[in-house]
DOMARSE-106933 format. One line per 4 residues: number of its first residue (from 0); their letters; for each residue x, y, z of C-alpha. Coordinates in Angstrom, 3 decimals. Example, Ala and Ser with C-alpha at 12.3 -4.5 7.8 and 13.67 -1.06 7.14 Angstrom:
0	as	12.300/-4.500/7.800; 13.670/-1.060/7.140;
//
This chain:
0	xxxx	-50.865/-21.696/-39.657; -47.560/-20.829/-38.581; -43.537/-21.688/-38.753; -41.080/-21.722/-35.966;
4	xxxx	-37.612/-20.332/-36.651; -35.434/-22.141/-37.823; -36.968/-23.206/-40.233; -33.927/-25.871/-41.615;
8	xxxx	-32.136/-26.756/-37.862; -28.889/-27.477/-40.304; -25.598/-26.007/-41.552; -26.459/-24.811/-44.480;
12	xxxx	-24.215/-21.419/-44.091; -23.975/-18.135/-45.747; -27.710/-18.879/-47.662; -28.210/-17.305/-50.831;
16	xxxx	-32.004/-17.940/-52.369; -33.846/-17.189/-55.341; -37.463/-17.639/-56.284; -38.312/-18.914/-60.118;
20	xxxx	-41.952/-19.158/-60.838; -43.446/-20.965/-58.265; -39.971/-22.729/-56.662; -37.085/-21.946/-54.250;
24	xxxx	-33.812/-22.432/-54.698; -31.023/-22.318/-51.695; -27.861/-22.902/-51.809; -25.114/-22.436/-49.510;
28	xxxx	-21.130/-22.708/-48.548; -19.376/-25.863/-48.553; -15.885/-25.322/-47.590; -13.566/-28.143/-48.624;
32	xxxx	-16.353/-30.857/-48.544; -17.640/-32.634/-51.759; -19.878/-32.646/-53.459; -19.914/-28.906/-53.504;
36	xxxx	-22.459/-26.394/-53.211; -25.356/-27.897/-52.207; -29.212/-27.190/-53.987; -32.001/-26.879/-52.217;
40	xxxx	-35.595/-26.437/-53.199; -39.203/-25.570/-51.463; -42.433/-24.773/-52.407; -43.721/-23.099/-49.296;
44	xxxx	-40.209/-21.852/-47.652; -40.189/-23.782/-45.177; -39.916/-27.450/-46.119; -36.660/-27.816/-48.008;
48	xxxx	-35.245/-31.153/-49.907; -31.622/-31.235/-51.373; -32.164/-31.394/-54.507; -28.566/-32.102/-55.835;
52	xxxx	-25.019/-30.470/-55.968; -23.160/-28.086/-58.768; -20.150/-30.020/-58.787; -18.607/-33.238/-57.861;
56	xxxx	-15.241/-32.111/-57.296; -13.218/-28.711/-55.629; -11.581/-27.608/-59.067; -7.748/-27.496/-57.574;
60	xxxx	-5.315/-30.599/-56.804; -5.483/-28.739/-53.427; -8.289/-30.299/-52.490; -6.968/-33.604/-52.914;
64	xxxx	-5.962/-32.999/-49.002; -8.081/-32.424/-46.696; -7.808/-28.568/-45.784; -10.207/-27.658/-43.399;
68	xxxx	-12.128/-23.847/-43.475; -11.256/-23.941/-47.640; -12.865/-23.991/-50.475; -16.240/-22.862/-51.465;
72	xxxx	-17.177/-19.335/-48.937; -20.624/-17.923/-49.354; -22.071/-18.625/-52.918; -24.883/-16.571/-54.709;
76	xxxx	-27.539/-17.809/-57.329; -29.266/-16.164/-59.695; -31.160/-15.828/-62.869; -30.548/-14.166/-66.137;
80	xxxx	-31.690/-14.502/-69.485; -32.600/-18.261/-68.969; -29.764/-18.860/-67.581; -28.913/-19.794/-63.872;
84	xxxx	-25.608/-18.490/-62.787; -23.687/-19.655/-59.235; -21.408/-17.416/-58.505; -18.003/-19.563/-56.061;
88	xxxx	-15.511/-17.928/-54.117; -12.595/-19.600/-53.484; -10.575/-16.920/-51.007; -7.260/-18.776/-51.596;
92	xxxx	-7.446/-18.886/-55.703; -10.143/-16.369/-57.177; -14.084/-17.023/-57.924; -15.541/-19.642/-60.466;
96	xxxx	-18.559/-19.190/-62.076; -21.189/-22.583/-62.577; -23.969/-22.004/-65.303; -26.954/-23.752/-66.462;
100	xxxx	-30.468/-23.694/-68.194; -32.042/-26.028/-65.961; -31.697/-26.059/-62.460; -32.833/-28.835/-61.587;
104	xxxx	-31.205/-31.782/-63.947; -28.967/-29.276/-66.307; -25.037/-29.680/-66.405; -23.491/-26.842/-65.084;
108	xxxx	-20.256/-24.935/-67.281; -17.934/-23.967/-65.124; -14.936/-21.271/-65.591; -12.808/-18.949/-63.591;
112	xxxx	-13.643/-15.747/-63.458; -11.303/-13.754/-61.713; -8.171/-15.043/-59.994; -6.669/-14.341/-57.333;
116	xxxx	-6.206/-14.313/-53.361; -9.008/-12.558/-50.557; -11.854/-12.147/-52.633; -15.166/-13.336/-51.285;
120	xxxx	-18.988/-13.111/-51.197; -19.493/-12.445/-55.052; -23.024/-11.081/-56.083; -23.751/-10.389/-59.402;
124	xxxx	-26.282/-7.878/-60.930; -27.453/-7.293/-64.539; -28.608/-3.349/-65.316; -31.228/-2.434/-67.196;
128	xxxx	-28.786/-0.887/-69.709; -27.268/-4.667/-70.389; -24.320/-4.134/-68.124; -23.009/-6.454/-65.468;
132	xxxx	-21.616/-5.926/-62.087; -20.268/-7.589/-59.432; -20.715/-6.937/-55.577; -17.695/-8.772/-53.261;
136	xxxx	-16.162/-8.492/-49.873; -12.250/-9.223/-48.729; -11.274/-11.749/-46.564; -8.413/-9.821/-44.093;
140	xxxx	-6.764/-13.123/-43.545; -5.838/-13.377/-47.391; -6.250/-9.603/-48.247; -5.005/-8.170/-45.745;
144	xxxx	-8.120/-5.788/-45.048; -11.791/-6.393/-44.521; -15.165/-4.448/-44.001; -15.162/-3.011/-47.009;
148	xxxx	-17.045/-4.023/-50.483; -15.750/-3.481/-53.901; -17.013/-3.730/-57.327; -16.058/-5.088/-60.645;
152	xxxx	-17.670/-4.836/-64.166; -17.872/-7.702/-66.397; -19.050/-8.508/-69.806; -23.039/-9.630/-69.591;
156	xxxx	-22.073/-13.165/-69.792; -19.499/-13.582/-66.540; -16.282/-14.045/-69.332; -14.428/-11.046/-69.624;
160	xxxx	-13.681/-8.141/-66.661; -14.312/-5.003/-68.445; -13.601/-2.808/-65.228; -9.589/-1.989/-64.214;
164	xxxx	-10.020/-4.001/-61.276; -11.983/-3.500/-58.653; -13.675/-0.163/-56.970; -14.284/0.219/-53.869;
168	xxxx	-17.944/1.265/-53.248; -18.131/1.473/-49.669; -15.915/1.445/-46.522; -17.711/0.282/-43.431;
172	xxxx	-14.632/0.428/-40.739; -16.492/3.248/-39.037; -19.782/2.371/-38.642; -20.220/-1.456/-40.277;
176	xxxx	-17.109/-3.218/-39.545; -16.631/-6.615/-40.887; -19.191/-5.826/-43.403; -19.504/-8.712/-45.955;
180	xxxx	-22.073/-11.372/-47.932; -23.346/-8.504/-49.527; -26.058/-9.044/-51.769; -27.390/-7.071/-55.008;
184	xxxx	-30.971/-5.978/-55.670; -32.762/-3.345/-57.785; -36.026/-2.058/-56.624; -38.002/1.518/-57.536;
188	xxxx	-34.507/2.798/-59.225; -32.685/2.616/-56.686; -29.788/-0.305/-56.243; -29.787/-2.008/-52.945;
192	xxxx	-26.797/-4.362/-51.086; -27.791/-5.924/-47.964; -24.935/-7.136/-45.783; -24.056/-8.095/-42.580;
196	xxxx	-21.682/-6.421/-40.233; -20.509/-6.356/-36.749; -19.096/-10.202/-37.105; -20.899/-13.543/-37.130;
200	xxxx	-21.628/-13.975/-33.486; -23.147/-10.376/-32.740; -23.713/-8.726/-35.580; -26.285/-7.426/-37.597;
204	xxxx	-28.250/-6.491/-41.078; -27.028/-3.763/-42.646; -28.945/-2.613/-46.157; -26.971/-0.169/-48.367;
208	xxxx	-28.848/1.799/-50.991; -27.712/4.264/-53.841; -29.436/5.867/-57.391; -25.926/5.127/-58.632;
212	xxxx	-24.167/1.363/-58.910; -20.949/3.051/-57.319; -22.714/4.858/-55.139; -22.531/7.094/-52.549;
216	xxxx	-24.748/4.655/-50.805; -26.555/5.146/-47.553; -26.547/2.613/-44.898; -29.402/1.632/-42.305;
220	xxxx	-29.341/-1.163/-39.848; -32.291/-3.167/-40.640; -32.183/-6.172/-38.570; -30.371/-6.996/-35.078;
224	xxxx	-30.927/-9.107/-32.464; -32.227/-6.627/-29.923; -34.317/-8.710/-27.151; -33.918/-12.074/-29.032;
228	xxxx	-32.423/-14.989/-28.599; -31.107/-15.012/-32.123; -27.345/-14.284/-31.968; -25.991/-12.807/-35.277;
232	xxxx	-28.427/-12.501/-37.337; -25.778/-12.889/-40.328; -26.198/-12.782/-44.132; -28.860/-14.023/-46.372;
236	xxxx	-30.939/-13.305/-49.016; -34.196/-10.803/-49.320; -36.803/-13.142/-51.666; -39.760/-11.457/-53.737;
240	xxxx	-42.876/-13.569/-53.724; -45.415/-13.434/-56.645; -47.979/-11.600/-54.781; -45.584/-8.458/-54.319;
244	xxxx	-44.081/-9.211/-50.689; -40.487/-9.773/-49.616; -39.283/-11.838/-47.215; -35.798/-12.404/-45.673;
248	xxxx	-33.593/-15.908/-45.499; -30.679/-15.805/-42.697; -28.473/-17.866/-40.714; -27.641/-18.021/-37.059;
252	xxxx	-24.386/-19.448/-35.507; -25.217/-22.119/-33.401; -21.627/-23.194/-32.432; -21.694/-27.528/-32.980;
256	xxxx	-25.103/-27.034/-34.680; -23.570/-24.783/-37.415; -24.988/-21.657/-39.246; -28.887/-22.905/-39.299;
260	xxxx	-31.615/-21.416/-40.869; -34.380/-18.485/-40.383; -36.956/-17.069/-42.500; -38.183/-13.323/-41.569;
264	xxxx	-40.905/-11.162/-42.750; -39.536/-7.555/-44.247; -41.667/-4.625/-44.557; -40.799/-1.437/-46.267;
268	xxxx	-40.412/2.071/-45.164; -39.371/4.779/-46.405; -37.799/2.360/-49.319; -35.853/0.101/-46.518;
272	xxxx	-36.545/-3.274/-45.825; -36.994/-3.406/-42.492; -36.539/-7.215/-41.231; -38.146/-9.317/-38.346;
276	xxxx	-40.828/-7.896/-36.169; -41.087/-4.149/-36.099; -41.817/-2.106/-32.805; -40.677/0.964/-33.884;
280	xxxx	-40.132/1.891/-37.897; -37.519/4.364/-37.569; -35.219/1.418/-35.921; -34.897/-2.062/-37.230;
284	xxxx	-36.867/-5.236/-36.994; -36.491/-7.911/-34.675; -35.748/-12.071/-35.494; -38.842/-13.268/-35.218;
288	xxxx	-39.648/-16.833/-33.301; -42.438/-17.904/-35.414; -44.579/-16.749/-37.972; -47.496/-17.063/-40.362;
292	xxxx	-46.853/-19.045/-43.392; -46.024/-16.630/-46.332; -47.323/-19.838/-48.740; -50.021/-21.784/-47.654;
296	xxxx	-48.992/-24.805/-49.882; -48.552/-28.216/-48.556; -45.481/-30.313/-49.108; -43.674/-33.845/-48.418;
300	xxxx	-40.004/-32.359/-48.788; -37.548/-32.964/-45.940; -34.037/-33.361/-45.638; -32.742/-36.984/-44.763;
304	xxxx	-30.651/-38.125/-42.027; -30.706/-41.728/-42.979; -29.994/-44.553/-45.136; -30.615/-47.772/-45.432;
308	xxxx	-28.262/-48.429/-48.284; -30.477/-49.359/-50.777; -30.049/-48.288/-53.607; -26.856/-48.050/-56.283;
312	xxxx	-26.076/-44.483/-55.037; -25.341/-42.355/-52.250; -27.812/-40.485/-50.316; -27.397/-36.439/-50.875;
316	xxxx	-27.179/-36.154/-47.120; -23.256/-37.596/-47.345; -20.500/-35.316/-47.959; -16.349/-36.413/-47.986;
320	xxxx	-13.806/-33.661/-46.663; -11.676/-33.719/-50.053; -11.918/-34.778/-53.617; -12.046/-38.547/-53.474;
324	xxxx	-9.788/-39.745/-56.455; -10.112/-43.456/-55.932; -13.214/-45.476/-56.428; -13.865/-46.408/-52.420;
328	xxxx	-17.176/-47.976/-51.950; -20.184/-50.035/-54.039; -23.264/-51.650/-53.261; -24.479/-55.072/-52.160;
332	xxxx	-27.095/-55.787/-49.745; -25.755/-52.846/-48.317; -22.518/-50.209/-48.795; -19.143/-51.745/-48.437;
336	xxxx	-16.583/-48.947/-47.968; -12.888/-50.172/-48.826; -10.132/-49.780/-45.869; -8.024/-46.972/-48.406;
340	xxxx	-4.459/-45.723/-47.365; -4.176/-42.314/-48.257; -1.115/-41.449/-46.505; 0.560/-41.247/-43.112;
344	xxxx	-1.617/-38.352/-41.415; -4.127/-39.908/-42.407; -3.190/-43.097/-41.378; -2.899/-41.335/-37.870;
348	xxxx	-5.405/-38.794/-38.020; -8.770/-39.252/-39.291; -9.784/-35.841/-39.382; -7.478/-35.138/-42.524;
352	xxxx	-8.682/-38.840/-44.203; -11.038/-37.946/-47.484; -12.525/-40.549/-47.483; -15.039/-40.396/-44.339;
356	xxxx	-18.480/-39.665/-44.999; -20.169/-37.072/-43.042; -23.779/-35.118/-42.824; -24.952/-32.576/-41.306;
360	xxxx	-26.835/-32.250/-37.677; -30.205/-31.521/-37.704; -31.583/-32.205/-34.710; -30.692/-30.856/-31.459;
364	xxxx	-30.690/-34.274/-29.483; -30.520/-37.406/-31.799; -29.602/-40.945/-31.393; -27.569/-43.039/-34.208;
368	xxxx	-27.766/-46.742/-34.938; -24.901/-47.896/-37.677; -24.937/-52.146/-38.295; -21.635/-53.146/-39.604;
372	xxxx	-20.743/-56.255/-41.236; -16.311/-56.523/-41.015; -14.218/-58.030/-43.742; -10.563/-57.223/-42.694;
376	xxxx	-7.657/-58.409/-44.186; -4.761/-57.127/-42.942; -3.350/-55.200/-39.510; -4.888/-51.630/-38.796;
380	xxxx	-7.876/-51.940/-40.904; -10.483/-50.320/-39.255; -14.285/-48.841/-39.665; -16.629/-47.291/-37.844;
384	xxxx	-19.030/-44.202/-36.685; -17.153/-40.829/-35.992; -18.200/-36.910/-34.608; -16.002/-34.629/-36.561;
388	xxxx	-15.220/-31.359/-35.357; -12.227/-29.433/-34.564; -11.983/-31.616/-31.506; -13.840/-35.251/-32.459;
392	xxxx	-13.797/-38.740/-31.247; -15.448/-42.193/-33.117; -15.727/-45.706/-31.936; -14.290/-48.619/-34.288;
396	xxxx	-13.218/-52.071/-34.592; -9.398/-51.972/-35.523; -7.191/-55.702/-36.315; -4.267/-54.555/-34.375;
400	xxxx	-1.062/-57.540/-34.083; -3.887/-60.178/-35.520; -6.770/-59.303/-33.016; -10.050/-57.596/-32.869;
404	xxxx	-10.703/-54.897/-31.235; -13.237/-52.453/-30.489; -11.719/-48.746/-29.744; -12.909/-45.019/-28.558;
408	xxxx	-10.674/-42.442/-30.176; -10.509/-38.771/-29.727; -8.754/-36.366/-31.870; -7.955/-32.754/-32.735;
412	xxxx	-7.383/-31.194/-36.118; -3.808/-32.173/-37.456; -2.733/-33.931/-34.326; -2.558/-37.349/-33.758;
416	xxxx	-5.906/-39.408/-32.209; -5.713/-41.095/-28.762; -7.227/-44.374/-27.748; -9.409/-43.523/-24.680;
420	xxxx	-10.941/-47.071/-24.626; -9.915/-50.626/-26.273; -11.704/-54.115/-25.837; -11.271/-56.941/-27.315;
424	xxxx	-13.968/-58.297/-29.686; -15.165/-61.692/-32.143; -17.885/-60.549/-33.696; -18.141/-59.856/-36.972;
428	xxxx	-21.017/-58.080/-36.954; -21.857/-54.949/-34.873; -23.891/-52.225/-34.130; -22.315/-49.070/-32.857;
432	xxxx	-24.364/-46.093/-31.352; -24.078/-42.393/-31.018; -26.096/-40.449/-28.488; -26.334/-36.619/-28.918;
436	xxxx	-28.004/-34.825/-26.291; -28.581/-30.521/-26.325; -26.151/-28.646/-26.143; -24.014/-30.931/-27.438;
440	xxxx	-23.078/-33.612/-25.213; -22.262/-36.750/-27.023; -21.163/-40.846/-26.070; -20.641/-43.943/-28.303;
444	xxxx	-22.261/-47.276/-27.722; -22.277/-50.666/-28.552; -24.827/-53.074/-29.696; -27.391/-50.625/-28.149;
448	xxxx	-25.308/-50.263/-24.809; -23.752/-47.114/-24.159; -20.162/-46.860/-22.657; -19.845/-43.847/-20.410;
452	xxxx	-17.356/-41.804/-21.685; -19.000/-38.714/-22.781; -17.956/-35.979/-25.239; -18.353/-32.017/-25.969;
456	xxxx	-19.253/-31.684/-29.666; -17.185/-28.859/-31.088; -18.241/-27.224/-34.794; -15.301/-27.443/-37.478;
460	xxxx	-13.660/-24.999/-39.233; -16.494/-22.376/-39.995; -19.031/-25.114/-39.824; -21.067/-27.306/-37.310;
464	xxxx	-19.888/-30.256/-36.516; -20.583/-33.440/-38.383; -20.756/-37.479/-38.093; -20.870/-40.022/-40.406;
468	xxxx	-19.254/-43.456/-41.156; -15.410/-44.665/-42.438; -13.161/-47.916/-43.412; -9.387/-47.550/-43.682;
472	xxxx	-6.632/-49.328/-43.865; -3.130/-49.709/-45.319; -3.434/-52.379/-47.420; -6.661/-51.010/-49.704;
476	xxxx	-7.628/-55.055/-48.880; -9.869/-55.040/-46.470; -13.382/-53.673/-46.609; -16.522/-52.869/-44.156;
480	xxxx	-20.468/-53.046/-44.827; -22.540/-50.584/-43.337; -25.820/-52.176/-43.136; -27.973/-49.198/-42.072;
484	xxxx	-27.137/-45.683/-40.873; -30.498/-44.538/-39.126; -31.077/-41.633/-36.949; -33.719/-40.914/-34.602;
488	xxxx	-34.792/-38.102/-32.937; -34.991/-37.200/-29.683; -38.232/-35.173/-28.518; -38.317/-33.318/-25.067;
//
């Protein structure tokens, strides 16, 4: 039997993944959205569920606002001692550690570990000796220098930095540049990074590998896109399986689709993982388009793209853009979402409202039917189905001067949102529709009929574009109730 690449068709970015006994465990970047740091977990590697989030909230008033491209960058998992440790980079403020027993229902303790501005892509590593190190990159824009890694030491249980700062382990600016996500591995006494360089859209794997933690460390290219279609291939994580074989979990930059997912075989020679298909040894491997399973182990895990509001909670599929401080939605034959006022931009701007709740694509051509019940109290209330990205646009019904309408609104981040299209409407109940077609093209509709203004989806700030639902208001009176959110598929 065998997969096709990608394996998860969704922005889950900068991947970091661990095996533990017979599970995996993914997790990946989520910028300023919340929850944060999204779980996943497989038993074959290629059906994935979310399985929950490390955190509720961004742990800086910051985040309060909506700050697009912030917050969490390229986390890494791993496991130590019975312990599971997530290692968070917050490039702005320094890197927070999240720690738990139990990975799957456990509360995670949280604590800074290092402050301060540029650092990014933390890995950790424990040595056989009962030392601890840690493996990072620089972000030039806060830094002010990039494509090199450092390392720090730290006491075995992530508290204390033993090292006088950090050391600079290898300099890539001549033959890796832009090298970063580096990740740590130990394998036949030898200590292994692998990283990618050469930047997101046409870069490549690079592994690093050294007898000593701060090196001199050799370099190989190990994976590139040569005569594939897979741009990148940017960082991941190299997986051992129980019966003694590695594989390889990356992302690809698929502009509105985000950084989605591929899974890669690895073979070894000459002690370096080569990745993808191999023609020729002494080069590097190849993304590979499909493969044979690795785990022949069936499984019902997918991740969801709908909801019927249902139940007392939200779905895992919904992220906000912020911390949400004020309790803004409950459940009753459906989920009514309070029109908030957060403040003017907001008001003006819906890309920099918190309070929106967005997923991820994962299809390439979908279609989206939202019902939605209205219960408006006062002028400029409004709810309805949006596609965020740095340039978006969502459909609505709005009370503007004491009358209904129904509205098409585009927007860019932090300036104001136009009206493209306004009509006047009674009913109190409606269903609004979004049609996205590959590559990207996108049009609202109502009550099944589609109004033909149509759209280019453009991806956010370092992620793929999202859509989801909203109510707001001024007043915090008025409310909506979304009946159903279901999405549908669209099969060539």
């Amino acid at each position: 039997m065998e997969y096709k690449n990608p394996i998860i068709l969704g922005d889950y970015s900068d991947p970091d993944v661990i095996r533990y006994k017979d599970n995996f465990y993914l997790i990946a970047s989520s910028f300023n959205h919340t929850p944060i740091i999204p779980i996943l977990k497989s038993k074959n590697l290629i059906d994935w569920k979310i399985l929950r989030y490390v955190s509720d909230k961004l742990p800086y008033e910051k985040y309060n606002e909506v700050c697009h491209g912030d917050g969490v960058w390229a986390p890494s998992i791993r496991y130590h001692n019975g312990f599971f440790y997530i290692l968070a980079p917050f490039p702005d403020e320094g890197i927070w550690v999240y720690k738990t027993n139990d990975i799957e229902n456990g509360k995670f303790e949280s604590w800074c570990l290092i402050k301060g501005k540029g650092y990014e892509d933390p890995c950790p590593i424990w040595t056989s000796d009962g030392k601890c190190y840690l493996v990072l990159a620089f972000a030039k824009s806060r830094a002010g220098f990039n494509s090199c890694l450092g390392l720090f030491e730290f006491s075995p249980d992530l508290r204390s930095v033993l090292s006088d700062g950090y050391k600079i382990i290898f300099d890539g600016h001549n033959t890796q540049p832009t090298i970063e996500g580096p990740k740590f591995y130990y394998r036949n006494d030898m200590y292994y990074i692998l990283a990618p360089a050469g930047s997101v859209k046409t870069g490549w794997q690079t592994a690093l590998r050294s007898k000593n933690i701060y090196g001199p460390y050799e370099e190989k290219i190990v994976m590139a896109q040569n005569d594939s279609k897979i741009n990148g291939p940017h960082q991941g994580a190299l997986v051992d399986l129980k019966d003694g074989r590695d594989i390889f979990i990356h992302f690809q930059d698929l502009d509105a689709y985000g950084r989605i997912i591929h899974l890669e075989p690895v073979t070894w020679y000459n002690d370096w993982p080569i990745i993808g298909s191999v023609k020729d040894l002494l080069l590097c491997g190849t993304p590979v388009d499909s493969y044979e399973y690795f785990i022949n182990k069936e499984s019902n895990y997918k991740i969801v793209t709908s909801d019927n509001f249902d139940k007392d909670k939200l779905s895992l599929m919904w992220q906000n853009p912020a911390n949400t401080n004020m309790p803004y939605y409950s459940f009753n034959n459906g989920l009514i979402i309070k029109c908030l006022y957060h403040n003017e931009k907001a008001k003006n701007s819906l890309n920099l409202y918190p309070y929106s709740l967005l997923t991820k694509l994962m299809y390439k051509s979908f279609r989206v039917k939202v019902e939605i019940e209205f219960d408006f109290k006062s002028n400029n209330d409004e709810a309805g189905l949006i596609l965020m990205g740095e340039e978006y646009a969502y459909i609505s019904k709005e009370l503007i001067d004491s009358k209904y309408y129904i509205c098409i609104k585009s927007g860019k981040f932090n300036e104001c949102d136009n009206i493209l299209y306004k009509e006047l409407s009674d009913s109190n109940n409606i269903i609004f529709n979004l049609e996205f077609i590959y590559p990207g093209i996108y049009r609202f509709g109502i009550n099944n009929k589609y109004i033909n203004i149509k759209f280019n989806a453009k991806k956010g700030r370092w992620i793929g574009a999202k859509y989801g639902i909203f109510a707001r208001g001024i007043t915090n009176t008025g409310s909506a109730k979304f009946k159903y959110f279901k999405v549908k598929e669209i099969k060539k």
